[in-house]
C-alpha positions in Angstrom: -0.1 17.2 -18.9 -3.6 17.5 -18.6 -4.7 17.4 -15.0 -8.0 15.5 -13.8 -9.6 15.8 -10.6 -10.7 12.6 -8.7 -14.5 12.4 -7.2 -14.3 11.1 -3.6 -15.5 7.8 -2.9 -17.0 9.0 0.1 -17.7 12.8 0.1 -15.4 15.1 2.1 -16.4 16.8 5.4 -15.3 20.6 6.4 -13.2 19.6 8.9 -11.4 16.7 7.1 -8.0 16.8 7.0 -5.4 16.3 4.2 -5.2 12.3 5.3 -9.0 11.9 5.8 -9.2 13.1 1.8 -6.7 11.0 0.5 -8.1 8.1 2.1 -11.9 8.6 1.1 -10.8 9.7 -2.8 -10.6 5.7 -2.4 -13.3 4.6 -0.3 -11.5 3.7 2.9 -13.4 4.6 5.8 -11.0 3.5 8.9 -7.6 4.4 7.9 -6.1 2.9 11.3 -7.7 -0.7 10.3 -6.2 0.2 6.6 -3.0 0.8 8.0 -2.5 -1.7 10.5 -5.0 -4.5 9.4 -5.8 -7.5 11.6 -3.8 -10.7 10.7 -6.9 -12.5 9.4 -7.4 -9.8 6.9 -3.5 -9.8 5.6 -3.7 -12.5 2.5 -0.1 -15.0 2.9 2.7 -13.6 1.3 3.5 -17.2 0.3 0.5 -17.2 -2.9 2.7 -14.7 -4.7 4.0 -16.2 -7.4 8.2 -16.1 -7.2 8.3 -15.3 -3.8 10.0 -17.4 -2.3 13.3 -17.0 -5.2 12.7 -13.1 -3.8 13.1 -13.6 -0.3 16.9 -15.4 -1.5 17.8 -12.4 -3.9 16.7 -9.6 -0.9 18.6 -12.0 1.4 21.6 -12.5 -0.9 21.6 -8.6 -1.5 21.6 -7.7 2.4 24.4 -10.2 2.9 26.4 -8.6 -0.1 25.8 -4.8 1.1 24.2 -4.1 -2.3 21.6 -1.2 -2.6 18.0 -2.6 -2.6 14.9 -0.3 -4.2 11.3 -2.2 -3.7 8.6 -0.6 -5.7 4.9 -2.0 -5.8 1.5 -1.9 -7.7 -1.3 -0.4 -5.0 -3.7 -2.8 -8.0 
C-alpha cells in the first residue's frame, strides 16, 4: 500500500494537538460546534430515503435480541 499524506485544510499550529489536526486536515475550525451542532444546523433524519422501513428493522432487531452493526459514509 502506498501511503499519501493529506495537506491540512487549515495549516497546523505548534501547539496543536492530535484532535485539533485531525479536525483541520478537513477544514473544521470549531470542533465543539462539529460535535455537538445546534438543532437548526442538524438536516431531518426523515429526508433519508428508507428511513422510516430502518427505524422498524433496528426496532424489530432490539426487540428480538439480535446483534446490530451501523456503519456510515462521512460523504
Amino acid at each position: 500500500m502506498k501511503w499519501k499524506q493529506k495537506t491540512p485544510v487549515i495549516p497546523f499550529e505548534s501547539y496543536d494537538n492530535t484532535y485539533s489536526k485531525l479536525a483541520k486536515l478537513n477544514g473544521i475550525t470549531n470542533i465543539d460546534q462539529f460535535l455537538n451542532p445546534l438543532s437548526n444546523v442538524i438536516c431531518d433524519s426523515y429526508l433519508l430515503k428508507n428511513i422510516n422501513e430502518l427505524a422498524s428493522r433496528i426496532i424489530l432487531s432490539i426487540r428480538n435480541r439480535e446483534p446490530i452493526t451501523i456503519t456510515g459514509d462521512p460523504d
